[in-house]
TORTI-480298 format. One record per atom (N, C-alpha, C, O, CB): x negated, y, z. Coordinates in pm, whole numbers, plus 50000, padded with zeros to 5 digits. Glycine has a CB too. Layout:
XYZ...
This chain:
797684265065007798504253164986799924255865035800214261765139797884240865060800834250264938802294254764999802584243465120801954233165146803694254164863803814249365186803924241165316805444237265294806354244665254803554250265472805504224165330806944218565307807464212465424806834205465504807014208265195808994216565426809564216165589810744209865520811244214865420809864232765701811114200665567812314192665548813364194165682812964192565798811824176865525814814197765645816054195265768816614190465693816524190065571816914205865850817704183265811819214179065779820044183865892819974186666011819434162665762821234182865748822124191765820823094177765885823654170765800823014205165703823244174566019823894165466065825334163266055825914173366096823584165766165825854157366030827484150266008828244158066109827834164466206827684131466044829214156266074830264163866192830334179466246830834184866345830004156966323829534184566122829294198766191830464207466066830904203265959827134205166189830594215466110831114225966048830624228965899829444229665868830864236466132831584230565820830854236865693830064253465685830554264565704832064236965583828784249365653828314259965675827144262265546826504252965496827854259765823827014277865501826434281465351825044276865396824634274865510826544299565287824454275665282822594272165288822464280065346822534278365468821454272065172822264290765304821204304765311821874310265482821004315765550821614320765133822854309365530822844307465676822294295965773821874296765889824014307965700822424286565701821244276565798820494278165802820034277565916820864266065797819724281165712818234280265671817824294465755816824294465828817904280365477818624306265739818274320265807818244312865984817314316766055819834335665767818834306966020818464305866179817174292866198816264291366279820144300766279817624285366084815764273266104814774281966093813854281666174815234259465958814814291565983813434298565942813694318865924813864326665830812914289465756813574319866082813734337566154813164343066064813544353566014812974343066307811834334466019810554347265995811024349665869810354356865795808664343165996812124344865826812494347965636813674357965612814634357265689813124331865542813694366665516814824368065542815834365465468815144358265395814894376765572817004364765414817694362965340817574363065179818064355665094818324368765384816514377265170816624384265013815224371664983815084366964870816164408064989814534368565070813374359465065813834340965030813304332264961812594361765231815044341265114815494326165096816074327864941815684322364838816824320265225816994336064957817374335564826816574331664731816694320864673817764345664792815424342764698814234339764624813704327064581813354323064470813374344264683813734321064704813224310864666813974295464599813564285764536812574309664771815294300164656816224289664575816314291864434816654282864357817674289564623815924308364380815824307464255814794302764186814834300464065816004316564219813604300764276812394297964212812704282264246811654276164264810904306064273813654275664257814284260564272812634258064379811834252464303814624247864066812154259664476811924259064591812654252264721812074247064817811814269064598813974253464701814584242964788815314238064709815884243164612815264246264909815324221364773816114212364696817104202164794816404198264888815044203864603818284197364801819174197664847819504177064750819674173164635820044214864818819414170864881819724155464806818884153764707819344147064614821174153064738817944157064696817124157764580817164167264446816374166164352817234146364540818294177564457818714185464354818404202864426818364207164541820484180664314818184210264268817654221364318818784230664329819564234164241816534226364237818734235664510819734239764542820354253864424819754257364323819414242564692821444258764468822354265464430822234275464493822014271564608823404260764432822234290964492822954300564543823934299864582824824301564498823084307464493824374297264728826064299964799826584284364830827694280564867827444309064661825224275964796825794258164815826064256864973825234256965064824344243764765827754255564983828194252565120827344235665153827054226465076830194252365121827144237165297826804221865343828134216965377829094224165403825724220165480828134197665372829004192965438828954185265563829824182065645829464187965368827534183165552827474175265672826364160665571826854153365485829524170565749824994160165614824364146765578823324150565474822674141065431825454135465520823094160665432822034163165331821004166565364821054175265451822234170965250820224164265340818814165765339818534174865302819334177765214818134158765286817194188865323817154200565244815724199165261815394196665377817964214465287814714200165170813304200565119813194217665103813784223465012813064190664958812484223665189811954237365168810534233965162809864227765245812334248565283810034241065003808504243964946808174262665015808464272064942808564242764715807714264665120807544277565146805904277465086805014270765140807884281865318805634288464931804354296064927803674299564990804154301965100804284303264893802524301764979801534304465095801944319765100802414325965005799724300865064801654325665245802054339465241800954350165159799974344665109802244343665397801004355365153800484372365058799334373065160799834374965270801854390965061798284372565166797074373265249797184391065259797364400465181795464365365164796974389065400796474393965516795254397465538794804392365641796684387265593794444405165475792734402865502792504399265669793114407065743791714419865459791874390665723791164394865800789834392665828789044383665802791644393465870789774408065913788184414165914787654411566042788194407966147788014430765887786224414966004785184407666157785994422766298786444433466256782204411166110785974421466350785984435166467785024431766635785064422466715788084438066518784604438766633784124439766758784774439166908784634448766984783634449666745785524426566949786394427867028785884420267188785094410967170787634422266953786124422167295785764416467375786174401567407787364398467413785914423867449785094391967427785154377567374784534370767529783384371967571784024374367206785714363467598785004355867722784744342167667785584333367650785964354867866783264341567639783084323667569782824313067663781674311567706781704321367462783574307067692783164294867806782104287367703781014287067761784734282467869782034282867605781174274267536780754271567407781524263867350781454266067559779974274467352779644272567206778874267267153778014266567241779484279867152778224259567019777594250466946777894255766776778704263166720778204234966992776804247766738777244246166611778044238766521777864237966399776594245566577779264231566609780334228466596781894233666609782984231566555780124221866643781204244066742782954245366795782474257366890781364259366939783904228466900783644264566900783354274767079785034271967141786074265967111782944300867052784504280067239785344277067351785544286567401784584289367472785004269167438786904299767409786964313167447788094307367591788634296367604787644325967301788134319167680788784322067765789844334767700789524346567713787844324667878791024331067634791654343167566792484350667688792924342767772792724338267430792764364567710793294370467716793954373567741794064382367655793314371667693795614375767865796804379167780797084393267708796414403467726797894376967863797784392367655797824399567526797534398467422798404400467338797474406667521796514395567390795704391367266796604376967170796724364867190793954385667337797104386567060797334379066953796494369166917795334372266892797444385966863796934354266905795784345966822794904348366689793674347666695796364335366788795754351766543795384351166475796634364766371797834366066394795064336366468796114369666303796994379766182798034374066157798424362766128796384382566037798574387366177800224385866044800694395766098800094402566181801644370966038801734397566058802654404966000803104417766153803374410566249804024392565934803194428166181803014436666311801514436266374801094446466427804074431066427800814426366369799844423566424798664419766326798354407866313800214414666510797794432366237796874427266123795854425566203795564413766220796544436465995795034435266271794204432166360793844436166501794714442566559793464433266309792834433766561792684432366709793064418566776793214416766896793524442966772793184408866670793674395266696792154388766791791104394666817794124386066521792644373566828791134361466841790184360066734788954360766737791544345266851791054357666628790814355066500789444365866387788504363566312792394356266453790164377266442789454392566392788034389666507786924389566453790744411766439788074387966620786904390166725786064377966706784844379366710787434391566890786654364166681786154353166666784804358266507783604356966484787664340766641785564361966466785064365766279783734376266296782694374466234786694377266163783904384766367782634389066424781854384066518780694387666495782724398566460781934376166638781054364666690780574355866619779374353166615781564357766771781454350566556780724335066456780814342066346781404352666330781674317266437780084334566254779944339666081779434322366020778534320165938778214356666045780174313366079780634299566024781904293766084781904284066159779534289266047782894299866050784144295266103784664283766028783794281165944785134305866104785554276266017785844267765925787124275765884787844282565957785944252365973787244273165742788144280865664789304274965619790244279465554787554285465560788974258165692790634246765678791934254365755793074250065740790434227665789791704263665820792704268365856793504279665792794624282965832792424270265953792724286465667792894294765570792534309265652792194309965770794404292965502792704320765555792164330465542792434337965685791684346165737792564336265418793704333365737794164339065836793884335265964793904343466056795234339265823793654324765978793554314166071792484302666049792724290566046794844308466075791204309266034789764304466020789974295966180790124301266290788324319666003789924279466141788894276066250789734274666367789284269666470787704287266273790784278266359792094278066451792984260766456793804255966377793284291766370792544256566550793364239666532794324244166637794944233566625792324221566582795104251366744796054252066813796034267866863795024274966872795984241166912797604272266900797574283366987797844287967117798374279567189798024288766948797584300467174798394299267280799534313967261799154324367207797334298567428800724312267308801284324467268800354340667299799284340367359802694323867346800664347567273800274364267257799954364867416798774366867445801774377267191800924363367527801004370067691800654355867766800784355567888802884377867751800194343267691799524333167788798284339867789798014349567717799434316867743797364333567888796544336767930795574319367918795964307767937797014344968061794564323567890793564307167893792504301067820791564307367771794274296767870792664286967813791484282067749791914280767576793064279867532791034266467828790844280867507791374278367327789804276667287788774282467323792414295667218790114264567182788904259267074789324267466959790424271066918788864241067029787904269666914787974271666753786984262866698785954260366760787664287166699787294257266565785944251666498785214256866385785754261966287786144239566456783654255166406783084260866267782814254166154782264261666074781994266166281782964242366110783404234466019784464225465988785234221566076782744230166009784584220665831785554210065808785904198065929786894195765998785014203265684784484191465915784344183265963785154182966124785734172966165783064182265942785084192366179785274199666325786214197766383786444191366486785284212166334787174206866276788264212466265789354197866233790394197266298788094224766147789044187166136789704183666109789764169066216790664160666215789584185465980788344168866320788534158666379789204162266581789194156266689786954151166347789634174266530789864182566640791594181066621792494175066679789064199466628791514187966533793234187666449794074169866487795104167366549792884189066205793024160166416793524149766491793984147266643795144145266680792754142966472792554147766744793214146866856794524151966932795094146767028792514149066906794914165866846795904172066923797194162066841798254160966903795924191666907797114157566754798134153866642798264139966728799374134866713797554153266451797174130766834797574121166881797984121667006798474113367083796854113766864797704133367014798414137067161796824132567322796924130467443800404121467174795764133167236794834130167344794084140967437793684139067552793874122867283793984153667357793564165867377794234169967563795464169867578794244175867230793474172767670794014170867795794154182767817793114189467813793354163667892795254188867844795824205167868796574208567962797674204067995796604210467770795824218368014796894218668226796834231368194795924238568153795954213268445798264233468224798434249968258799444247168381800004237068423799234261668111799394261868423799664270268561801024278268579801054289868537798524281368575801654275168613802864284868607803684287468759803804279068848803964278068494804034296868761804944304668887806204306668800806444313168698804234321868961807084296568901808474300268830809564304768954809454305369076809134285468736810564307168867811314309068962812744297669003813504293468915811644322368928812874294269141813684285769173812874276869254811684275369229814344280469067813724267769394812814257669382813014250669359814174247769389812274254369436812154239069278811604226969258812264211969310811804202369248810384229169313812804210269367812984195469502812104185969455811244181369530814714185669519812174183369364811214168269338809784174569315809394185969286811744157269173809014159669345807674164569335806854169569204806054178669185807024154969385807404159669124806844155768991807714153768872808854156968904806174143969008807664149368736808904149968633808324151468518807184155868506809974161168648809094147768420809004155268308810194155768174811184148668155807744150868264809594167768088811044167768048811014165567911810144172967865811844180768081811524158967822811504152267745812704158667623813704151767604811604139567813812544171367547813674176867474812844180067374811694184667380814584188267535813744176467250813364184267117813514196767153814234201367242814204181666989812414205167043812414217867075812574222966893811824217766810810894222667181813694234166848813184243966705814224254766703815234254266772813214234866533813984262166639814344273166608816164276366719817114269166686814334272166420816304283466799817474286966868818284293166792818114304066738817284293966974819604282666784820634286066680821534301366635822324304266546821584276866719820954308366745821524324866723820774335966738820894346366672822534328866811819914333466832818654344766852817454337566801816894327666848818324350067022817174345566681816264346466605814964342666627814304335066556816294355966576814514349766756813164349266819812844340666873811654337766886812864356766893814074331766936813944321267077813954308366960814464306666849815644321567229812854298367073813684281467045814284275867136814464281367245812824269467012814644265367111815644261867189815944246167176815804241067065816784270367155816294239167274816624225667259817774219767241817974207667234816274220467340818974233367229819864233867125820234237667021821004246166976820364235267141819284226966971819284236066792819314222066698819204210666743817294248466739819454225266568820424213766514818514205566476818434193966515821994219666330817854208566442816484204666418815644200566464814744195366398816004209366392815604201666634814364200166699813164192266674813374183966586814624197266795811834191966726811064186566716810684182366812810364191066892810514190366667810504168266858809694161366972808654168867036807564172866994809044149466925809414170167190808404181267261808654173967441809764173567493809164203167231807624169867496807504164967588806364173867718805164171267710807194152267532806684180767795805844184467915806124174668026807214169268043806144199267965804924172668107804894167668223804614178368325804154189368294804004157368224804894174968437805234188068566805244177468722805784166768753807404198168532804424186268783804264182068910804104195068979803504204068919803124171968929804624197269111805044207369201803574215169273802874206969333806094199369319803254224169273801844225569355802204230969502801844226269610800714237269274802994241669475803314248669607804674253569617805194257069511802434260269629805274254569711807024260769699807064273469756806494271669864808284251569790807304282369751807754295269867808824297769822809274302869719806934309569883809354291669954810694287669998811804297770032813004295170031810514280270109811174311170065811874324070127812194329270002813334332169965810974334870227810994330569928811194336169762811344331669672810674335269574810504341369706812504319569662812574308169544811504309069428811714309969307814024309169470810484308569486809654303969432808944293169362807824298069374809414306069473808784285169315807724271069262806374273369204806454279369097808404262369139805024270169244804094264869131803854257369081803374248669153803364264669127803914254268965803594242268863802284240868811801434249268779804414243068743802294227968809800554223868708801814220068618802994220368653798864206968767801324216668501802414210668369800854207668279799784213568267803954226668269801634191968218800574190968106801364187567994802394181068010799384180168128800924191867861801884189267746801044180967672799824181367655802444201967662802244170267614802034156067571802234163267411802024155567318803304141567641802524173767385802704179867286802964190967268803554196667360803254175967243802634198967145802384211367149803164221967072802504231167024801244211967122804474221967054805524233467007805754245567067805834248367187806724229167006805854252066974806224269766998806924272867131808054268067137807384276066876806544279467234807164283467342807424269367443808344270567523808494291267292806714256967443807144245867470807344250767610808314257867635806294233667435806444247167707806594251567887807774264167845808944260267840804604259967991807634271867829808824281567842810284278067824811234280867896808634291267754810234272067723811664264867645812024260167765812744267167837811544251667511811584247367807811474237367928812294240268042813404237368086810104236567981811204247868077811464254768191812724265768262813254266568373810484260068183812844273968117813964279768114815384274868138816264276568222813904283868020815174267468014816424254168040816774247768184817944246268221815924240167957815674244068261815694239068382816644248168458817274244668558814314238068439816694257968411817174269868486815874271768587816104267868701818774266968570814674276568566813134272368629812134285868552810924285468532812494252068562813064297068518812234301568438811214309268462811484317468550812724305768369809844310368409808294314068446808734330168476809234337568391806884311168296808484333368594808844349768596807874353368519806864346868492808834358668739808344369568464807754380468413808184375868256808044384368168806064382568457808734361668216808704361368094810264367867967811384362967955808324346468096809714378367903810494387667877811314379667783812474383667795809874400367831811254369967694812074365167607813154352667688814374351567680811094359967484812114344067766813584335767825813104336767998813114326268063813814313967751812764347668054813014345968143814584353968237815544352668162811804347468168814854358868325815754367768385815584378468475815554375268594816444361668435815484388568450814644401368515816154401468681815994404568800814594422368350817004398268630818284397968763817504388168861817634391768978820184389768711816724376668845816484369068952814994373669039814794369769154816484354068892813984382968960813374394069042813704402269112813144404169219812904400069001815144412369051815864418469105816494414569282816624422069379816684418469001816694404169268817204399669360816514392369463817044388269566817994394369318815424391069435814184389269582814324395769701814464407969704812734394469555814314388569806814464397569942813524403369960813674415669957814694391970064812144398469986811134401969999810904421169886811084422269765810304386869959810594429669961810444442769876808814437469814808474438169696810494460569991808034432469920806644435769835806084423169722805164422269641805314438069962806974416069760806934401169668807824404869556807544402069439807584385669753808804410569587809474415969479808744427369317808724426969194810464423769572808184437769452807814444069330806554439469274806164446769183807744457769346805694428169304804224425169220805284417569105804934419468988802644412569318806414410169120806724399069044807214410068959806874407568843807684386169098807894421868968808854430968863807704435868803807844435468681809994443968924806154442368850805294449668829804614441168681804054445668581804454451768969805054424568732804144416568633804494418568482805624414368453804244400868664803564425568350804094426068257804104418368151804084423668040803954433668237804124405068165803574392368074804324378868188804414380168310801294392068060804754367368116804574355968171803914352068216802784354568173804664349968139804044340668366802804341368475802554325568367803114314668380803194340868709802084327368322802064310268253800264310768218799784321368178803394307568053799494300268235797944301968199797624287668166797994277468223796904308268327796684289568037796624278668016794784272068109793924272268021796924278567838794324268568212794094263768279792544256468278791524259068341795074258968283792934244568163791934235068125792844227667992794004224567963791454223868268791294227167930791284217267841789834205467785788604206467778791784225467738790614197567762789514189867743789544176667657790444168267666789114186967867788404175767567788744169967442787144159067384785944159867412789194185267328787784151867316786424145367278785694155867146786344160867054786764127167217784374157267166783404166567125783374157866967783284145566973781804167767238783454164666827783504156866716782304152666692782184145566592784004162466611781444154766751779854149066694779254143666783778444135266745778804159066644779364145566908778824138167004779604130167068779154125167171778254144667083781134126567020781334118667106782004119267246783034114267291780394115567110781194125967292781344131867458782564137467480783144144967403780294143767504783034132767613784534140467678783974151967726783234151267824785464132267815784254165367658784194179167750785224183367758786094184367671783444190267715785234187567908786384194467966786364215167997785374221368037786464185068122786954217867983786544237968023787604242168108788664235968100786644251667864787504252968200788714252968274788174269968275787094275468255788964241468434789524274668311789574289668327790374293868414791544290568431789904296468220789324306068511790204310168661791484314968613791614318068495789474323768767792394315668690793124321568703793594338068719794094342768821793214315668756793404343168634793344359068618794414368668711795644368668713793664362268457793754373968760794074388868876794994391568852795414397068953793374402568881796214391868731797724394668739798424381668805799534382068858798384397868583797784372668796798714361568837798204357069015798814352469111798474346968707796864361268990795814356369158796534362869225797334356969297794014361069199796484378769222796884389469281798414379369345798374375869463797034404969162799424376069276800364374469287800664360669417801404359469515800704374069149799494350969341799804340469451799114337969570799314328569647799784329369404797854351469587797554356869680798004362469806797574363369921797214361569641798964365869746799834373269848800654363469932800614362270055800824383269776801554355469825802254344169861801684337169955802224335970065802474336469764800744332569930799504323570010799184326770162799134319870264798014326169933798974340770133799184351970288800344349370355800454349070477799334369370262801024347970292802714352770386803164338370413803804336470516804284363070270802914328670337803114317070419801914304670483801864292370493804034310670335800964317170518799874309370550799084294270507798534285870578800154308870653799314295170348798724288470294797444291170272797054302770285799264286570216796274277770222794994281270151794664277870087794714265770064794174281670176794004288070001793794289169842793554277269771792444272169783792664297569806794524271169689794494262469611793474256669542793254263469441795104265069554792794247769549791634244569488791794233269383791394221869407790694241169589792474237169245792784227469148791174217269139790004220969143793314236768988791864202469123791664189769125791024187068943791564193368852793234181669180789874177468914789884175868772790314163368762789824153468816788644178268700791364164168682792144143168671791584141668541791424149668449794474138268660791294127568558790954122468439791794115868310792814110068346790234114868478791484115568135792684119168068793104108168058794074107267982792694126167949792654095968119793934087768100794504081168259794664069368293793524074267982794674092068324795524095268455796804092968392797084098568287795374111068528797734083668459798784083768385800174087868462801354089168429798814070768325799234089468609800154095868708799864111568698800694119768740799884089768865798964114368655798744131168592799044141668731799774151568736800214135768438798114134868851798074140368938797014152268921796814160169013797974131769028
């Protein structure tokens, strides 16, 4: 099924060509591709099918029809699979970091998706060829909890909850800086970052409604340190990261928006080098927990905290004679999201 993404280009901006807007809304395309598709009158502009070289002025509307992509086979593989929970509805993995969610393009296989395909052999296929059974992700270097479903039915009453925002999701993060307030949250559109390709950003002419909540767990104070619980009221690309970054708060170890100068600059030598040593964002996704599509039932799953990140706040914990944190289960309509 083709997928249709609508922008506007807002008033007061600069005159600027389609095929350059559109190249920073949509990275993954490239030019000889946009083009393409304005010839295949694929984008349409005020209701008219755009032009090759149509400068914007400011106030138009632009309708992009993007084709489904060129399939990707993917195949069953034998990959190592931590299952917190499964049925003949749904499972429940503990992913990885590292581990790609699902195929494409650098990444055909060794994905969730590829390992999922050899564990189950009833995935639901609403998610298409690539992305069997897949209702949400977590980036490539998070670490955590993730549903898949094995039917329509599953999938599509799963897909809802996250779409109403009920689905209850705590992740874990070590950032850097501290914190002062206890609790917060931050409330910024999040899409495509207007110059680097890779990044989003909440200065970008498009964003999409993206809301995290954040409450403080622990400070180490010597090593501008913070831990965060964060729960997201919604679920966009790089959301906690975006966030956070912006805060000027950013999750060490994270190579796209974090700052390798503010590791650098740790007093501490041995706190220093686990945080430089770390090769992934300390970010984990924690718990989740959701109403079950057939039964009804609130289940919740939670996942330890993995030895690159333990290791890390282990130490911390040592040196300022703290003890070991023993995360709390709040219930999902906590609205203080303690």
């Amino acid at each position: 099924m083709d997928e249709k993404i609508e922008f506007y280009f807002e008033p007061g901006q600069s005159v600027e060509r389609l095929d350059r807007f559109l190249s920073h809304e949509l990275p993954e395309m490239s030019r000889s591709q946009l083009k393409k598709l304005v010839e295949q009158q694929q984008i349409v502009v005020n209701g008219v099918a755009a032009k090759v070289g149509l400068r914007l002025r400011g106030g138009e509307k632009i309708n992009v029809n993007l084709p489904p992509a060129e399939a990707i086979e993917a195949i069953a593989e034998q990959l190592p699979l931590d299952v917190l929970y499964e049925d003949s509805d749904l499972i429940v993995v503990n992913k990885a970091a590292g581990m790609v969610v699902h195929p494409a393009c650098g990444h055909p296989s060794g994905t969730l998706v590829n390992a999922l395909l050899y564990h189950c052999h009833d995935l639901s296929g609403i998610g298409g060829e690539l992305r069997p059974g897949i209702v949400h992700r977590l980036d490539m270097d998070t670490s955590g909890v993730m549903i898949a479903t094995k039917n329509d039915t599953s999938h599509n009453h799963l897909a809802a909850q996250f779409k109403a925002h009920t689905v209850n999701r705590r992740y874990v993060a070590l950032v850097h800086g501290i914190i002062n307030e206890d609790r917060g949250t931050v409330d910024q559109a999040i899409g495509r970052h207007p110059t680097q390709r890779k990044k989003m950003s909440s200065k970008c002419r498009n964003g999409r409604h993206a809301v995290t909540h954040w409450k403080v767990l622990r400070r180490y104070e010597s090593d501008r340190l913070t831990l965060v619980e964060l729960r997201l009221e919604t679920g966009r690309t790089h959301q906690i990261r975006v966030h956070f970054s912006e805060l000027n708060y950013p999750i060490i170890g994270d190579p796209l928006y974090g700052n390798r100068s503010r590791a650098n600059g740790m007093n501490d030598p041995i706190v220093r080098q686990q945080v430089q040593h770390l090769s992934r964002q300390a970010l984990h996704a924690r718990l989740l927990g959701f109403i079950h599509p057939r039964s009804g039932e609130y289940l919740e799953f939670c996942s330890a905290i993995p030895d690159d990140m333990a290791n890390i706040l282990c130490l911390l914990d040592k040196k300022y004679a703290m003890e070991p944190l023993h995360f709390s289960h709040v219930p999902l309509n906590d609205e203080n999201h303690d």
